[in-house]
Each structure stands twice: as structure tokens, then as C-alpha cells.
py3Dmol code that shows the C-alpha trace and the ligand (Angstrom):
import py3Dmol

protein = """\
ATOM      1  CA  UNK A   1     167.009 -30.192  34.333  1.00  0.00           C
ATOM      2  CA  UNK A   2     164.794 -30.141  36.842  1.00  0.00           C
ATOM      3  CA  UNK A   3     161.300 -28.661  37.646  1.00  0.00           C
ATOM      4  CA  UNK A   4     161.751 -25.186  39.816  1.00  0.00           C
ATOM      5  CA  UNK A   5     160.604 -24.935  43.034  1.00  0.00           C
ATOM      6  CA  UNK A   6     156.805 -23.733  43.784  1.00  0.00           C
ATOM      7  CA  UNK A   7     156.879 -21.737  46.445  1.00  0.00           C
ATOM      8  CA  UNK A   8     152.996 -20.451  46.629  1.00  0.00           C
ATOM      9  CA  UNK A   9     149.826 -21.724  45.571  1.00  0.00           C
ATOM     10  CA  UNK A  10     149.744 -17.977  43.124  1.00  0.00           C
ATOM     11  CA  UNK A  11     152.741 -16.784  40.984  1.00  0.00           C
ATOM     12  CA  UNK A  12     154.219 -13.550  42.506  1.00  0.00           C
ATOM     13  CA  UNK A  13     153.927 -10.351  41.087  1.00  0.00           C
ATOM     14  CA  UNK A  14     155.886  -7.271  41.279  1.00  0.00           C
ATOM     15  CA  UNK A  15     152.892  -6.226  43.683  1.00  0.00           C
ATOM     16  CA  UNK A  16     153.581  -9.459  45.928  1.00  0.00           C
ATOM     17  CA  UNK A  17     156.661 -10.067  45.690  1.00  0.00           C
ATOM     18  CA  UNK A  18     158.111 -13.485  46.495  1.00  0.00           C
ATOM     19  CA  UNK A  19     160.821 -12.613  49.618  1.00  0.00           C
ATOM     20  CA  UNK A  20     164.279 -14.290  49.460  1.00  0.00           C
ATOM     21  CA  UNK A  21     167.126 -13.849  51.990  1.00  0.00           C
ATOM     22  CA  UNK A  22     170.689 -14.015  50.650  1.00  0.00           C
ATOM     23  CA  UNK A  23     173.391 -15.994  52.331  1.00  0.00           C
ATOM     24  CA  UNK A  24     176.817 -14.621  51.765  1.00  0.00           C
ATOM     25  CA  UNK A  25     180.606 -14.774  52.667  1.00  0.00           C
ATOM     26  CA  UNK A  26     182.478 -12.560  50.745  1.00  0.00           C
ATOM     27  CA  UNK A  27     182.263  -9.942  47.627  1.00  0.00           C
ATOM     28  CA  UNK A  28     178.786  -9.958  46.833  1.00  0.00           C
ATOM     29  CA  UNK A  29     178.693  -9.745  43.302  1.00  0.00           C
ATOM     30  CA  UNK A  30     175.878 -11.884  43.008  1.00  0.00           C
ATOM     31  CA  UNK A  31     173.998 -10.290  45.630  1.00  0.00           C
ATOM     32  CA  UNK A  32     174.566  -7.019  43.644  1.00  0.00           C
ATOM     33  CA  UNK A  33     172.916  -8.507  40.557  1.00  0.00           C
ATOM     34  CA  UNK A  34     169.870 -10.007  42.852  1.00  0.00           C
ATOM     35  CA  UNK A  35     169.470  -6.239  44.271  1.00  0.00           C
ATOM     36  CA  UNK A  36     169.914  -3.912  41.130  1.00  0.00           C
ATOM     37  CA  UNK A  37     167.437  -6.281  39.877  1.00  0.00           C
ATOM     38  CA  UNK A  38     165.038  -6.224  42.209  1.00  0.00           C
ATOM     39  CA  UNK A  39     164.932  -2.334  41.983  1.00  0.00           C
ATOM     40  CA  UNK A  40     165.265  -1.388  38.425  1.00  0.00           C
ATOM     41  CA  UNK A  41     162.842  -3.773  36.978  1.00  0.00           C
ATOM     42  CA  UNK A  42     159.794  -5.110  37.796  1.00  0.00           C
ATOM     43  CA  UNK A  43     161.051  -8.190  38.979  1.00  0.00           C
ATOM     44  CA  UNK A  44     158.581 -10.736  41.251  1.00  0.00           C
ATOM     45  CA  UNK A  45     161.090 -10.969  44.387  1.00  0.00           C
ATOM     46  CA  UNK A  46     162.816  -8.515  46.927  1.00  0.00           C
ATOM     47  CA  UNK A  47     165.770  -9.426  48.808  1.00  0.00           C
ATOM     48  CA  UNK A  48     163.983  -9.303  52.112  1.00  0.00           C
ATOM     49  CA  UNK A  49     167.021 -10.091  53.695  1.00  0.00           C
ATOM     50  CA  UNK A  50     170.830 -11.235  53.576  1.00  0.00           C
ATOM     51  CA  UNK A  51     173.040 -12.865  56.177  1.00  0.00           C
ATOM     52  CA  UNK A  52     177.052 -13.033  56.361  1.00  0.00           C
ATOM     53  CA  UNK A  53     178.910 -15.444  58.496  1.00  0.00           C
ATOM     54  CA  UNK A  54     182.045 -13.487  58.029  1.00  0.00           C
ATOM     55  CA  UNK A  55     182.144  -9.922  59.643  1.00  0.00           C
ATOM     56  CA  UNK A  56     183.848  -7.750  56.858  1.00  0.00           C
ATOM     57  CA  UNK A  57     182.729  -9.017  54.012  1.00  0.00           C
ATOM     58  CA  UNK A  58     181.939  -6.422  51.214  1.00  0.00           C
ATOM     59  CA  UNK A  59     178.610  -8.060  50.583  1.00  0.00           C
ATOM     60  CA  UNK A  60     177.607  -6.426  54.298  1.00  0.00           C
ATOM     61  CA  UNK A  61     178.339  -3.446  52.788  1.00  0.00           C
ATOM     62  CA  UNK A  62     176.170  -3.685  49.812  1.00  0.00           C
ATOM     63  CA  UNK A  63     173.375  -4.773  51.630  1.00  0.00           C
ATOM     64  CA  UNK A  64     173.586  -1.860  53.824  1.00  0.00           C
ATOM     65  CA  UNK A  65     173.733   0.847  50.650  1.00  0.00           C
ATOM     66  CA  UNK A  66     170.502  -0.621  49.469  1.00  0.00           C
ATOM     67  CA  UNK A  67     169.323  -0.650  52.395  1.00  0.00           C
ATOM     68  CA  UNK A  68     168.276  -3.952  52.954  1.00  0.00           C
ATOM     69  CA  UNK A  69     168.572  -5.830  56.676  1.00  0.00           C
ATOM     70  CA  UNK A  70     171.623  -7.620  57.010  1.00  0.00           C
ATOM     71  CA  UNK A  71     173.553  -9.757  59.857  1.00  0.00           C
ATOM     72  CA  UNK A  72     176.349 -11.089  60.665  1.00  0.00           C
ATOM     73  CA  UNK A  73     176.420 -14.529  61.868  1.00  0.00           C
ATOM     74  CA  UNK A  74     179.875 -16.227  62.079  1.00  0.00           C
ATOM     75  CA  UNK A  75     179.695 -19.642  62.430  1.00  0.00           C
ATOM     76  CA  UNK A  76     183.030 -19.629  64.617  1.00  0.00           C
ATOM     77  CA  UNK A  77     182.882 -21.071  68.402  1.00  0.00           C
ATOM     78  CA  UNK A  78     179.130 -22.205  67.568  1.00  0.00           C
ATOM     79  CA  UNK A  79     178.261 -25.917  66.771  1.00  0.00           C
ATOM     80  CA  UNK A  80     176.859 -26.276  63.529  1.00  0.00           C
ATOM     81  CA  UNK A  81     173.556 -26.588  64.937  1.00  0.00           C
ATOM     82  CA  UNK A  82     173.226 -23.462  66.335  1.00  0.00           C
ATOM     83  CA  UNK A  83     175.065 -21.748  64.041  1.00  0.00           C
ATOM     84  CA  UNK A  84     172.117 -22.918  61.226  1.00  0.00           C
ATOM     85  CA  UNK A  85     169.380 -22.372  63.961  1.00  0.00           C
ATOM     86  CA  UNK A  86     170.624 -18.204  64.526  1.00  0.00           C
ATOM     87  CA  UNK A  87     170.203 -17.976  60.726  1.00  0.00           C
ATOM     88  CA  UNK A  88     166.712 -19.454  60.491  1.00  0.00           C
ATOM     89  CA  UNK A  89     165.968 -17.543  62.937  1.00  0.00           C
ATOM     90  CA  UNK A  90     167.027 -14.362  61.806  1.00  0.00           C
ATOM     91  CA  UNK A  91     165.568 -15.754  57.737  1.00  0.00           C
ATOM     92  CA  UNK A  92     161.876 -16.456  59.589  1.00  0.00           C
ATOM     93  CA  UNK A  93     161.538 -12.421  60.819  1.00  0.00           C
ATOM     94  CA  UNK A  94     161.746 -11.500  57.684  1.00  0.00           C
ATOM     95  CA  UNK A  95     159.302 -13.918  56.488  1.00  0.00           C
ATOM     96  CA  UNK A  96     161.870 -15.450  54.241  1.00  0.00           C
ATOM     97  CA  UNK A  97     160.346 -18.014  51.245  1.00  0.00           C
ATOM     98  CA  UNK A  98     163.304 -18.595  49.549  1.00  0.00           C
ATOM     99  CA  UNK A  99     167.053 -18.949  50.630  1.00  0.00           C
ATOM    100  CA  UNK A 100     169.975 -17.968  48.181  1.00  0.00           C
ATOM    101  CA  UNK A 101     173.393 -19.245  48.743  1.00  0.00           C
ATOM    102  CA  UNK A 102     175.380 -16.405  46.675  1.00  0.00           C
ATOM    103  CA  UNK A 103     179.266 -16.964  47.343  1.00  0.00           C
ATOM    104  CA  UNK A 104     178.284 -18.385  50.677  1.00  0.00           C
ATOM    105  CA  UNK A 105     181.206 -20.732  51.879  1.00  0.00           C
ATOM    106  CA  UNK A 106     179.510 -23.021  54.551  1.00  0.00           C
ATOM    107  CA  UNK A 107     177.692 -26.094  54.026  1.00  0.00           C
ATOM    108  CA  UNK A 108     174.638 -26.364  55.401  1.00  0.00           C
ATOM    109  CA  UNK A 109     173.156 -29.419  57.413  1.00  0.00           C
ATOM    110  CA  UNK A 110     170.215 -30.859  58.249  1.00  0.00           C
ATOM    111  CA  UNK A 111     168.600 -28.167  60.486  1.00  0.00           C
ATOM    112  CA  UNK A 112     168.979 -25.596  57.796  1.00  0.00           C
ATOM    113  CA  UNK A 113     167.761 -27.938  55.156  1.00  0.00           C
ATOM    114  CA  UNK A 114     165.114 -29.918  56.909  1.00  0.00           C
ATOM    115  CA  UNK A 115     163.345 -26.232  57.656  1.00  0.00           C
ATOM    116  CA  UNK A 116     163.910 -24.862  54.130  1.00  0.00           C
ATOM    117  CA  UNK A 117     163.346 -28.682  52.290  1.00  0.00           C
ATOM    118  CA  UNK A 118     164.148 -27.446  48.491  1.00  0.00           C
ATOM    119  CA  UNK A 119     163.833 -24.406  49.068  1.00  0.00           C
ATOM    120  CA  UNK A 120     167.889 -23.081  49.120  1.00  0.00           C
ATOM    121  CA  UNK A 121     169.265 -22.874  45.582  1.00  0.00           C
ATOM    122  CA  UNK A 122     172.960 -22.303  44.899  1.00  0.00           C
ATOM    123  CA  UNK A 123     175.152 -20.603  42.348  1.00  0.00           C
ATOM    124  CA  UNK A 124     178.663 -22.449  41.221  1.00  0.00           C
ATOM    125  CA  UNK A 125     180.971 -21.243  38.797  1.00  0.00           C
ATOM    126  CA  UNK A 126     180.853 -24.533  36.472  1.00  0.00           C
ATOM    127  CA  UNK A 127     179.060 -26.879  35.065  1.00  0.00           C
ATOM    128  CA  UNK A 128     177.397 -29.213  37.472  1.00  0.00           C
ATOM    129  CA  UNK A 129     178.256 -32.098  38.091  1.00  0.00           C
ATOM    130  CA  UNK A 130     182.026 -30.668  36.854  1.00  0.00           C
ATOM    131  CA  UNK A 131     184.384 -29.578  39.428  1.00  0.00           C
ATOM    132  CA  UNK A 132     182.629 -28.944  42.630  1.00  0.00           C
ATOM    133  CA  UNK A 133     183.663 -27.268  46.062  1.00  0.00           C
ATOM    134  CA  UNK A 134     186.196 -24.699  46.110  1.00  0.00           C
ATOM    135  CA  UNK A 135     188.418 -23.206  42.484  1.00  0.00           C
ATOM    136  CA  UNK A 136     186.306 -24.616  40.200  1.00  0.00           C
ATOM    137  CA  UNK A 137     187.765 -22.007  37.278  1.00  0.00           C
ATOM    138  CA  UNK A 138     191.071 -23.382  38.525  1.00  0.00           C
ATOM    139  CA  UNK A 139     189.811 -27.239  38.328  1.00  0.00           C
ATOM    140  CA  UNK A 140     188.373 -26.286  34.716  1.00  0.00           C
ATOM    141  CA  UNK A 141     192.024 -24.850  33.809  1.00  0.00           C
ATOM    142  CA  UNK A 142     194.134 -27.588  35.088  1.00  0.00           C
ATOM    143  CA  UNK A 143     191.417 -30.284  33.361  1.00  0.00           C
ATOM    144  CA  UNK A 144     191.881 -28.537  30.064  1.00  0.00           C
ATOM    145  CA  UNK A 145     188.299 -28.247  29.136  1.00  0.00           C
ATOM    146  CA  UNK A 146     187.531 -26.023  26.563  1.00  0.00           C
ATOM    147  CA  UNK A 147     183.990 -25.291  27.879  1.00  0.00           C
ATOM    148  CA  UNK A 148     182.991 -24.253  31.648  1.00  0.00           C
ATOM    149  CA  UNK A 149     179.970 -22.317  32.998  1.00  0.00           C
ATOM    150  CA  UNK A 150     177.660 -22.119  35.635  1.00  0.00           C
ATOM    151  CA  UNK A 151     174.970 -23.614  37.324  1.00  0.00           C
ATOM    152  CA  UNK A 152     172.037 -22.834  39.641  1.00  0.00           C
ATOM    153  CA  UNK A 153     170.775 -25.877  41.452  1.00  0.00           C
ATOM    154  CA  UNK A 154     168.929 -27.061  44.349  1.00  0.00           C
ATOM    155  CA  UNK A 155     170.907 -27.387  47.426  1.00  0.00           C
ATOM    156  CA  UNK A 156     171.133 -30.649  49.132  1.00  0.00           C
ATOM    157  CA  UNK A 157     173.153 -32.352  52.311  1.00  0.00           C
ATOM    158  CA  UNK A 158     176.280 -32.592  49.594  1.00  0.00           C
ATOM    159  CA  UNK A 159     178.482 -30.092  47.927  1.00  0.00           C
ATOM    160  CA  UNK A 160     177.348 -28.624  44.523  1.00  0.00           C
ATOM    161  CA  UNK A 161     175.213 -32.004  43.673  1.00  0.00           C
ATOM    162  CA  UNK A 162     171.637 -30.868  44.344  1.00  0.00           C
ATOM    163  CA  UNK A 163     169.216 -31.018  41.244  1.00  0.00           C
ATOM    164  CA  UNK A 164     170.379 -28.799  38.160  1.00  0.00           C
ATOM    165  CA  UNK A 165     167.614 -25.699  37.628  1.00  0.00           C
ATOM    166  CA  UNK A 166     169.749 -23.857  35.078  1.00  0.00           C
ATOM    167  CA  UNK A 167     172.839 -23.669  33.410  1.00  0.00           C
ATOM    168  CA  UNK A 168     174.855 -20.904  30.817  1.00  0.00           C
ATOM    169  CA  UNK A 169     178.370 -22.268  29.211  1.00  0.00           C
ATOM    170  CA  UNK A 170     181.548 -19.916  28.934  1.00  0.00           C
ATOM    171  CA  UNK A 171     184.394 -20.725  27.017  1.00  0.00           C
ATOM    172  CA  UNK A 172     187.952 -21.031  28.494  1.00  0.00           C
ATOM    173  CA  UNK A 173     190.493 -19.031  26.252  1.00  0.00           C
ATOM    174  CA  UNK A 174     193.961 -20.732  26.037  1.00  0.00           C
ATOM    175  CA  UNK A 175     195.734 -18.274  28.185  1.00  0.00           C
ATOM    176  CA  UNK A 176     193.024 -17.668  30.625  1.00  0.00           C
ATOM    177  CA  UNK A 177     194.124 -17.035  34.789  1.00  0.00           C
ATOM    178  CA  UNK A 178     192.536 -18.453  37.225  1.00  0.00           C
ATOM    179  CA  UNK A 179     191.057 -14.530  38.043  1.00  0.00           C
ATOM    180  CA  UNK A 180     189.761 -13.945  34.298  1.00  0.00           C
ATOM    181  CA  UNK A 181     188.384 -17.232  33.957  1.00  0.00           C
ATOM    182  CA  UNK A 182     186.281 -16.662  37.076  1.00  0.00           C
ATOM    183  CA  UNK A 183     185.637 -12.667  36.144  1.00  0.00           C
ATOM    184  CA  UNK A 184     184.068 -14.356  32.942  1.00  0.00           C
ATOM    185  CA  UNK A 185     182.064 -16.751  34.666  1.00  0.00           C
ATOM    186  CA  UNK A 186     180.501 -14.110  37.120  1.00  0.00           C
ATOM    187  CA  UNK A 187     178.906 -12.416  34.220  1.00  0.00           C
ATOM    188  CA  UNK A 188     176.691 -14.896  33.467  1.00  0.00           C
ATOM    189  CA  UNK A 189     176.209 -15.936  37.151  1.00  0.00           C
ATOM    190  CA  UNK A 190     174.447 -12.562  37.333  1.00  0.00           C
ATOM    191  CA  UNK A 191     172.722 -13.064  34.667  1.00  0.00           C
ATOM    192  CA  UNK A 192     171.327 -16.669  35.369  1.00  0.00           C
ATOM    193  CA  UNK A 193     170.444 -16.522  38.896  1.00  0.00           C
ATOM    194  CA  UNK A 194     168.415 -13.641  38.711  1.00  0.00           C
ATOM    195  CA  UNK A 195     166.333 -15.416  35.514  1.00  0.00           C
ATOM    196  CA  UNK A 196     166.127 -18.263  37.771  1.00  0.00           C
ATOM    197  CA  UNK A 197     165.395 -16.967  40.996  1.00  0.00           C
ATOM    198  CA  UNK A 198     162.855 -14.377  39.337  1.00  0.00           C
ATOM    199  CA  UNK A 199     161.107 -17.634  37.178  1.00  0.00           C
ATOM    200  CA  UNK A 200     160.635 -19.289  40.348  1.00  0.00           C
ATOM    201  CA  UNK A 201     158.629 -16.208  41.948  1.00  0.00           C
ATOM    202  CA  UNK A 202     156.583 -16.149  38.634  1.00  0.00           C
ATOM    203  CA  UNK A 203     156.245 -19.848  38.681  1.00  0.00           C
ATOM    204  CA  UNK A 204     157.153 -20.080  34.840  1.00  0.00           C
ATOM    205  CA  UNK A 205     159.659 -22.505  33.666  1.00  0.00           C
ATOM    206  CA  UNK A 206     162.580 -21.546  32.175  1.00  0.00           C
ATOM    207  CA  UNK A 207     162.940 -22.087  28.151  1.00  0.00           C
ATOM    208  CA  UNK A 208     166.106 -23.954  27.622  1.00  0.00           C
ATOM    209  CA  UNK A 209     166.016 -24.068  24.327  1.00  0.00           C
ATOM    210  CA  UNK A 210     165.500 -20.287  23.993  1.00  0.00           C
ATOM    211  CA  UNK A 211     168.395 -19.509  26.164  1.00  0.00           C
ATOM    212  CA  UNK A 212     170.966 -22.043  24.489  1.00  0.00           C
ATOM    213  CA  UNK A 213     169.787 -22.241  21.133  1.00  0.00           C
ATOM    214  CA  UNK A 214     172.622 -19.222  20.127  1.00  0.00           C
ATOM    215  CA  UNK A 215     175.185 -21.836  20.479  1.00  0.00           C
ATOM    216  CA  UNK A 216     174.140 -24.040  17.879  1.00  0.00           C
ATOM    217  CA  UNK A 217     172.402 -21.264  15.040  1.00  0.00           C
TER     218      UNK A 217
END
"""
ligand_1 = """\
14
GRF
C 180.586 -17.002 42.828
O 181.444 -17.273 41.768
C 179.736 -18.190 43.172
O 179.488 -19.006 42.077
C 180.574 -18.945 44.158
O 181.222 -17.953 44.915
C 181.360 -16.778 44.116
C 180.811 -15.630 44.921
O 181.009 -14.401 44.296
N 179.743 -19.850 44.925
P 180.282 -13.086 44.830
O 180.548 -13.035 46.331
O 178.829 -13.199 44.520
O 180.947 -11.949 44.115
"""
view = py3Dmol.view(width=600, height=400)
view.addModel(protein, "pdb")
view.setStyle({"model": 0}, {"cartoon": {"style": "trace"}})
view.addModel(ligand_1, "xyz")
view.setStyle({"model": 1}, {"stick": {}})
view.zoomTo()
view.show()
């Protein structure tokens, strides 16, 4: 498991807090989780931002209820190059430290990550380096496993393979659909990426023993 990322030369605090911009696609769950967060407790981030490259998506929508600034930028009839350039763009006005890919469906290239070098973590519904890229609770289902999960990692120029920062297991139940097996997953996504993305504005590391230690007591 790797070290987080240290983002300032101080640890954030719920006074100055560290500023991430959310990249979505679609629902928005995760984004959800990142917000109520953010405003119920006294977490050490703010979504400063979030970004959509499809117009329509629900996550829009939830940005705009919590009022945070959101755009759309559709990658469609731009080359990648510009597409990633109108998104750092739009990620630099609001000051943007840290990038979250939440349910985000692009892949990002060397523009994007050369200005944001380990610096753009990802969610995936499994465990990393298990089934990658799209349907991973269907991959999990048609392997069998008994044991899935999810991961929040480091992005880098391939596709769910960046550096592991955290992971949470969920068991696959015999007669488990695709939609349940995923619905189960997203619990803990919730869960994890806002302990990671809220260790990594506190600079603390995260205790794996203390968060996996329940499966072996
Ligand atoms: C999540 O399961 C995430 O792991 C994957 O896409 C899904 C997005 O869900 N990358 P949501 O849009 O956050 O509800």
C-alpha cells in the first residue's frame, strides 16, 4: 500500500481546507458521499469544484443542490488534448489541489497527468489489480470469486493500475446480479474514499490494520 499523497507543507484543517475538484460521468454517488461529508462533519477538504464530460448526468445535478460550481465538458469533437487542457483549466480557477475521478469514464493522458503528477486518485469497484476497466462486479461474478471490493489508488497513464492507497473487501453472495453486487460495493466506496481523500488533507496515514482487523477477530 502505498504512502498518500502530500499535498502541502501543513496538514489541512477544517479551517483550511484542502480543495479537491471531482471528475464525473454519471450518477454521482460518490460525489454525494464526498459532499454530505464535507458539510456535516468537520472534514479537512471541500469539493471546490466538479466537472462532467457528459451533459445530463445526475451528478450535475447534485453538484448544483449543494451548490457547488460545476461544468460540463464533453470530450466529444475535441482532441484529447484539449479536451484535458478545458478541464485544467476550469480545475486551476478554483484553485484545485487535488483531482477525484468518482465514476468518471475517460482516461486521462499526459496533459492532465503531467499538470496534476500524483495528484488524481481513483475509485474502482474491486480489488486492484482484479478486474479493471469497465463491469468489474460483472468480471468478479463470471470469475467466481468469493471476495471483491474496492480500491482507491493513484491514477496513472493506464487503467485502474496506479499505486494502491486503500482498499475495503465485500463478499459476493451466490446469487448476487450484476446490480446488487455493485449496490454492495458502492457502500463501502463511500465510505473509503472519503477516509482516504480526508487522510490525505490531514496528512495522516491510514491504519490498515485498524480498518481490516474485523475480518480476522
Ligand atoms: C463507481 O462504482 C466507481 O467505482 C466507478 O464508477 C462508479 C461510479 O458511481 N469508477 P457513482 O457515479 O459515483 O454513483
Amino acid at each position: 500500500m502505498s504512502t498518500l499523497p502530500r499535498l502541502r507543507s501543513q496538514p489541512c484543517t477544517p479551517d483550511d481546507r484542502l480543495r479537491i475538484g471531482v471528475l464525473v460521468s454519471g450518477n454521482g454517488s460518490n460525489l454525494q458521499a464526498l459532499m454530505d461529508a464535507a458539510a456535516s462533519d468537520s472534514r479537512s477538504y471541500r469539493v471546490a469544484c466538479v466537472a462532467s464530460n457528459v451533459d445530463g448526468a445526475f451528478a450535475i445535478e447534485r453538484a448544483k443542490n449543494a451548490q457547488v460550481p460545476v461544468a460540463v465538458i464533453s470530450h466529444k469533437g475535441a482532441t484529447q488534448t484539449d479536451f484535458e487542457r478545458e478541464i485544467l483549466q476550469f480545475l486551476q480557477t478554483h484553485d484545485v489541489e487535488l483531482v477525484v475521478l468518482a465514476g468518471f469514464m475517460r482516461v486521462l493522458g499526459a496533459t492532465f497527468l503531467g499538470r496534476f503528477s500524483g495528484r488524481v486518485i481513483n475509485v474502482h469497484p474491486a480489488l486492484n489489480p482484479a478486474f479493471p476497466g469497465m463491469h468489474a462486479a460483472q468480471q468478479a461474478l463470471e470469475k467466481q470469486v468469493w471476495l471483491t471490493g474496492c480500491t482507491v489508488h493513484i491514477v496513472n497513464d493506464g487503467v485502474d493500475t496506479g499505486p494502491i492507497l486503500a482498499q475495503v473487501p465485500v463478499p459476493v453472495w451466490t446469487n448476487d446480479s450484476e446490480a446488487e453486487l455493485q449496490k454492495r460495493i458502492q457502500v463501502q466506496e463511500h465510505h473509503l474514499l472519503v477516509q482516504v481523500v480526508d487522510a490525505i488533507a490531514r496528512q495522516e496515514s491510514l491504519d490498515r490494520e485498524r480498518m481490516l482487523r474485523h475480518l480476522v477477530d
